[in-house]
N, C-alpha and C positions, 0 to 999 in steps of 0.2 A: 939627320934629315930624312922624314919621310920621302918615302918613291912618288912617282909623279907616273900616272897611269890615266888610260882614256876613259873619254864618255862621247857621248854625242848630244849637244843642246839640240832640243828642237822649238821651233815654230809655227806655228799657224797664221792661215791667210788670214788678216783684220774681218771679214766678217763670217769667220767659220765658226763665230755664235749664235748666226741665226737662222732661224727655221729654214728649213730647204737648202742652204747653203751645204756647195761642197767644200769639204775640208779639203786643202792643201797643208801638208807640213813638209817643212825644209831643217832638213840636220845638220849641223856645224860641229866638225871632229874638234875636242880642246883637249888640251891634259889638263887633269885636275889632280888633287892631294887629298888623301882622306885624312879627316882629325876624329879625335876620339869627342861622342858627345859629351856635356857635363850633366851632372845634376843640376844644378842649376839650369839649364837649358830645359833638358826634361820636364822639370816640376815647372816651371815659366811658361811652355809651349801647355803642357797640360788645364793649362786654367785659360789658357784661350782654345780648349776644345780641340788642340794638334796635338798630333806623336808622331816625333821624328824616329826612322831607323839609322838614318846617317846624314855624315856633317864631309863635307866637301869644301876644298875651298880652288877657287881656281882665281891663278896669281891674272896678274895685269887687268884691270877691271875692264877695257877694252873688251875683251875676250867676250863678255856678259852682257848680253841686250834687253834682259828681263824675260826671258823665256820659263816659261811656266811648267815644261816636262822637260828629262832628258831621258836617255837607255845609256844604264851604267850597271857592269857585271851582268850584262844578257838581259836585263830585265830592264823595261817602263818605270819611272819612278815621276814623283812629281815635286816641284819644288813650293815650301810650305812657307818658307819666309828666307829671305836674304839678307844679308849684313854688310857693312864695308869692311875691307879689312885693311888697315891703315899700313903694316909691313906689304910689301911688295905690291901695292896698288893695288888691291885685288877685291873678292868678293868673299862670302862666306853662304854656302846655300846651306838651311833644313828640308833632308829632303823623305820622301815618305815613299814603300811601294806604292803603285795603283792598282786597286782591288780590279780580280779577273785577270794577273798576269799571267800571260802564257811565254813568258821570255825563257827566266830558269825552273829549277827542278824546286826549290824551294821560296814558296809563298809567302811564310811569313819563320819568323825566327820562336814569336811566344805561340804558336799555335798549338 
């Protein structure tokens, strides 16, 4: 069994879409699990215009509110699509850096 290691969901105030509005975001410590991604997934996300760099899954779907960023290993990442994941309640995120991070030392992995 893979380790179970943190991240932080975050959230945004309902209208921190719109013009003028001040962003509020609120973080939510979880443990999550890394999986390896497939091909399949790759080549699937690719034809909808995404690249994932990593696959997360964080058990008890509780846990998961639809949050659209987290900071996981130092850095901003953003979540690109989400799954159920039928063993242990839970979820499955595709999640992508967010261009401009200044969290870790490395940006991107094909650079």
């Amino acid at each position: 069994m893979r380790m179970m290691i943190s991240c932080d969901l975050i959230s945004f105030n309902p209208d921190a879409h719109e013009v003028g509005a001040v962003v509020q975001e609120t973080k939510r410590h979880v443990k999550c699990q890394e999986l390896s991604l497939t091909q399949a997934e790759i080549y699937q996300s690719g034809g909808e215009g995404l690249s994932p760099e990593a696959k997360l899954l964080i058990p008890y779907d509780k846990t998961y509110k639809g949050e659209r960023e987290l900071d996981y290993r130092g850095e901003r990442w953003k979540v690109l699509r989400s799954d159920p994941y039928k063993d242990w309640n839970g979820v499955i995120l595709l999640i992508q850096r967010k261009k401009g991070n200044a969290g870790g030392s490395v940006v991107s992995r094909y650079a």
